[in-house]
Phi, psi and omega in degrees: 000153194265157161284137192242160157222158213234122198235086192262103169307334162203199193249176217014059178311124172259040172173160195220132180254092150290109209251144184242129157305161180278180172293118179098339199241174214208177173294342170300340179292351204245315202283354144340304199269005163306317186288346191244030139228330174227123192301146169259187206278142211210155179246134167208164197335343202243007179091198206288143183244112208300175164309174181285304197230147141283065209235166174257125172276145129221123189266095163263163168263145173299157165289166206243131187209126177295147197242134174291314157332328229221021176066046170073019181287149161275128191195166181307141185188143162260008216167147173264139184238114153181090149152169233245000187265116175352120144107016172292136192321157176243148187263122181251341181293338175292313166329299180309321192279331150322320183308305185294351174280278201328296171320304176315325187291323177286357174271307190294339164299319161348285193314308197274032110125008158327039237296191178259004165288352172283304243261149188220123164280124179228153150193176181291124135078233175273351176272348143290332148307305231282307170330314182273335185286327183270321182326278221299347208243315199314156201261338190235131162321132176240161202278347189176164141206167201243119174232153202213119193045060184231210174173171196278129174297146158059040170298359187266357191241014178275017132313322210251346174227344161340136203220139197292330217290358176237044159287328189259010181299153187268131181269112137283119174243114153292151173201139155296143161305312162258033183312093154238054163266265142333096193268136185298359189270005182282317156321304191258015179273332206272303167316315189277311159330302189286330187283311174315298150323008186068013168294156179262112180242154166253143194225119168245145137263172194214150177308328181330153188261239171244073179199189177260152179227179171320308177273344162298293182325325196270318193308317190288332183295273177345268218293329178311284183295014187251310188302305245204066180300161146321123179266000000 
């Protein structure tokens, strides 16, 4: 099981947010933006007023693996990457095997009493492959995911490996405009893939390089609170 850190918004969480970091960055990258989606509990004139949601962030970390982009140095990654040029090989055995970390984690929300139609898969980067790579292959409904300045892994086998139970989940997928690791028309052929297959994706772009901005974060709140209702 990968090490996580569990960010709980009130007590008994009924929904779960698996967020995967971008490459090189840890669970910590993430976990800043819990408080500017979801408000915590406040005392005001009328007395105290409760949280928004009862949700779990959980941030985990990638395994620490050498990336060939990067002259075989070692750094956190869910995948090897390597190189950044059209028709560059893909690890796909790395893919998988993120995949089967990820899928653990959501049978441990299972345990902790969570189903996985609660549960929304997000990630950065490359933690946003993995998210759309676990979407399209997973056997069980999910309430949603968020991918965010990335693009679809292994596209030629997403016909031949798609799985029904998320064709109608709902996708945000984001991009800076001005990315340049991941360039956005690389987003939106990825966007244009999933949709020609019927996903339902909501698509945002932003002034942005390769990060998150303000107006992403209000945008990711909106799509939260829509997938993942009040029980």
């Amino acid at each position: 099981m990968l090490e996580t850190i569990d960010i709980e918004t009130a007590p008994r969480p009924d929904a779960a947010i698996i967020w995967l970091h971008g490459l090189g960055a840890d669970a910590h990258d993430f976990e800043p933006v819990v408080p500017e989606i979801v408000g915590a509990a406040t005392r005001g004139a009328a007395g105290p007023r409760p949280p928004e949601r009862a949700w779990r962030f959980v941030f985990p970390n990638a395994p620490v693996r050498p990336v060939t982009l990067n002259n075989g140095m070692r750094m956190r990654a869910w995948y090897d990457i390597k190189g950044l040029e059209s028709g560059a090989a893909e690890d796909i055995g790395g893919l998988r095997g993120s995949m089967t970390q990820v899928l653990e984690l959501i049978g441990r929300e299972n345990d902790r009493g969570i189903r996985t139609e609660r549960v929304v898969l997000a990630g950065f980067s490359q933690g946003g492959v993995v998210s759309l790579y676990t979407l399209i292959r997973h056997r069980q409904r999910l309430a949603g995911v968020m991918a965010l300045s990335c693009y679809v892994a292994a596209a030629s086998k997403l016909a031949a490996e798609r799985q029904a139970a998320n064709e109608h989940t709902p996708i945000f997928m984001a991009h800076g405009q001005f990315d340049p690791l991941i360039p956005v028309d690389t987003g939106r052929q990825s966007r244009d893939a999933l949709v020609s297959h019927g996903y339902p994706v909501e698509w945002h772009e932003y002034p942005m390089a390769h990060s998150v901005c303000a107006e992403e974060i209000a945008d990711i709140r909106k799509f939260l609170f829509k997938v993942l209702p009040p029980r």
